[in-house]
C-alpha positions in Angstrom: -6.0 62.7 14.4 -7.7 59.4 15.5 -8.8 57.6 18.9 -8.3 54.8 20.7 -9.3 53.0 23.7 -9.8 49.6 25.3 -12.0 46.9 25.1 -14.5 48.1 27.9 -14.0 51.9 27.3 -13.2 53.4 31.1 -9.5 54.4 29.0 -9.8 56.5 25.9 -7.1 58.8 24.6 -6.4 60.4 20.5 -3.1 60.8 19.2 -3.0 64.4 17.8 -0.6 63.5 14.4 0.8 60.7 12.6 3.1 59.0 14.4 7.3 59.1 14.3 7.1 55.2 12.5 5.0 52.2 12.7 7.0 49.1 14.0 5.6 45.2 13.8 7.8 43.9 16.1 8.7 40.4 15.9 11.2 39.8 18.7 10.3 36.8 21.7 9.4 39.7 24.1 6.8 41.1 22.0 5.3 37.9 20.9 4.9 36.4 24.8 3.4 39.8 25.8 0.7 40.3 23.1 0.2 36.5 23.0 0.4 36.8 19.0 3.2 36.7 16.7 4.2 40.4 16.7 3.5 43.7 18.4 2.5 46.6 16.4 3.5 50.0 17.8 2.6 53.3 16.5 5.8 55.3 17.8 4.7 59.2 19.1 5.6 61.7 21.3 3.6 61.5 25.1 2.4 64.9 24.8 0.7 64.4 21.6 -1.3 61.4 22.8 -3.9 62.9 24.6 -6.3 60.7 27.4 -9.9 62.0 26.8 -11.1 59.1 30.0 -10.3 57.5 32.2 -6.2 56.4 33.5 -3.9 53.6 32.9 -2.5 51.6 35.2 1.3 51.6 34.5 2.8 48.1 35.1 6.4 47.9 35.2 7.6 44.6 32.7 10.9 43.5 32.1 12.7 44.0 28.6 15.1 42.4 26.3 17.3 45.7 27.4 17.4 44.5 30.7 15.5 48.5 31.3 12.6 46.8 31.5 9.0 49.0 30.3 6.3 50.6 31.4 2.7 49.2 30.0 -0.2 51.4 30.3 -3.3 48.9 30.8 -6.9 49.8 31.7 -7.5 49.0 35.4 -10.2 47.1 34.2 -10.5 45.4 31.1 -6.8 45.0 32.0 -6.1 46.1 27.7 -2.5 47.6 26.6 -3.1 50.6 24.9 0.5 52.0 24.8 3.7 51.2 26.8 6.9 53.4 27.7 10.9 52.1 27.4 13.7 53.0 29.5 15.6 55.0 26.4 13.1 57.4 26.5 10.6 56.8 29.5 7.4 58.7 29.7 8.5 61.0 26.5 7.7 58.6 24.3 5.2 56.3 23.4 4.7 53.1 21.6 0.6 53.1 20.8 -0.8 49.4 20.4 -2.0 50.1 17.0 -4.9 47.7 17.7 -6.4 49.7 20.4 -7.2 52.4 17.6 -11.0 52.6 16.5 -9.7 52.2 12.9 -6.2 50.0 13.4 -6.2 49.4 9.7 -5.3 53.4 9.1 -1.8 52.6 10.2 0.4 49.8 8.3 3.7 48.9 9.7 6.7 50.8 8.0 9.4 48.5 9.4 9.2 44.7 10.5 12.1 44.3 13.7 13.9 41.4 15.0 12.3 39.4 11.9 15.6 37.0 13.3 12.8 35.5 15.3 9.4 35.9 13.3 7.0 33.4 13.7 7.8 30.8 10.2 4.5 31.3 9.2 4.2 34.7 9.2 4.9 35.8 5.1 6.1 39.6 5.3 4.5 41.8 1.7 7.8 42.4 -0.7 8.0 45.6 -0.3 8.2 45.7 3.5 11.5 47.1 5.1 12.5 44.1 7.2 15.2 44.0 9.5 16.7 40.7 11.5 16.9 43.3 14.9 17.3 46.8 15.2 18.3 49.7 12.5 19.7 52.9 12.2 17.3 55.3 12.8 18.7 58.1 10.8 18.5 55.4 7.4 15.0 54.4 8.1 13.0 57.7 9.5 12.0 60.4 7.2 13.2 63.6 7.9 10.2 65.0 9.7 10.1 62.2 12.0 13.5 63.1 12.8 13.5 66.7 13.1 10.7 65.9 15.6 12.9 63.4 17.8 15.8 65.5 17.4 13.5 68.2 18.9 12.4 65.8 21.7 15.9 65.0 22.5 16.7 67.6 25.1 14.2 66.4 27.4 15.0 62.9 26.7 18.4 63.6 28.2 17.3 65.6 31.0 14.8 63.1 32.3 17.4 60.4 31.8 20.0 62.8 33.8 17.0 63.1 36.7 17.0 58.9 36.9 
């Protein structure tokens, strides 16, 4: 378990287990909405990301999808600390990784849409690096995806109530 929050503190939450994978997203969308060169998103379930204070505002953004997503930000301080996409909605979320207290326990697994990384930006060797998307059942380890497969039910229920 660790805990996150924002910069001013009103919005604090703890995400109960690791998460399902670690994305640094690299796509055009990530980079002008962090204002940096990539987004780095702890995938995890909603219910086990638990708010201890305060509550996000949830501003609706558009997407490369054309879905568009859902960023929770502090009322205040105005700080993303997770956002929501249309394939899964409020099931799942994508935790900024920097908004943890200690962002360096969580490295990024997979580098996405490297098709449009920043030139400057020199990925390690070992890294799994893909020019867009993958296949999640090549890339996940099996206990990731026994958990998503296990999520998957109410995934397609809320998308049937939409």
């Amino acid at each position: 378990m660790t805990e996150g929050g924002c910069d001013c503190g009103a919005v604090r939450y703890r995400v109960e287990s690791a998460p399902l994978i670690v994305h640094a997203c690299h796509c055009r969308w990530c980079q002008r909405e962090t204002g940096s060169a990539f987004a780095l998103n702890a995938m995890i379930e909603a219910e086990r990301v638990v708010l201890l204070a305060g509550e996000p505002e949830l501003v609706r953004t558009p997407s490369a999808s054309g879905r568009g997503q859902m960023i929770a930000r502090c009322a205040i301080c105005r700080i993303a600390v997770w956002s929501s996409y249309a394939g899964a909605g409020p099931l799942l979320r994508f935790v900024r990784v920097g908004t943890l207290d200690d962002p360096d326990a969580l490295r990024p697994d997979v580098h996405i849409f490297t098709a449009s990384k920043q030139p400057w930006v020199m990925l390690p060797e070992n890294a799994q690096v893909f020019r867009e998307y993958y296949r999640r059942e090549e890339v996940w380890s099996p206990d990731a995806l026994a958990r998503y497969a296990a999520l998957r039910p109410a995934i397609t229920a809320w998308k049937a109530a939409q």
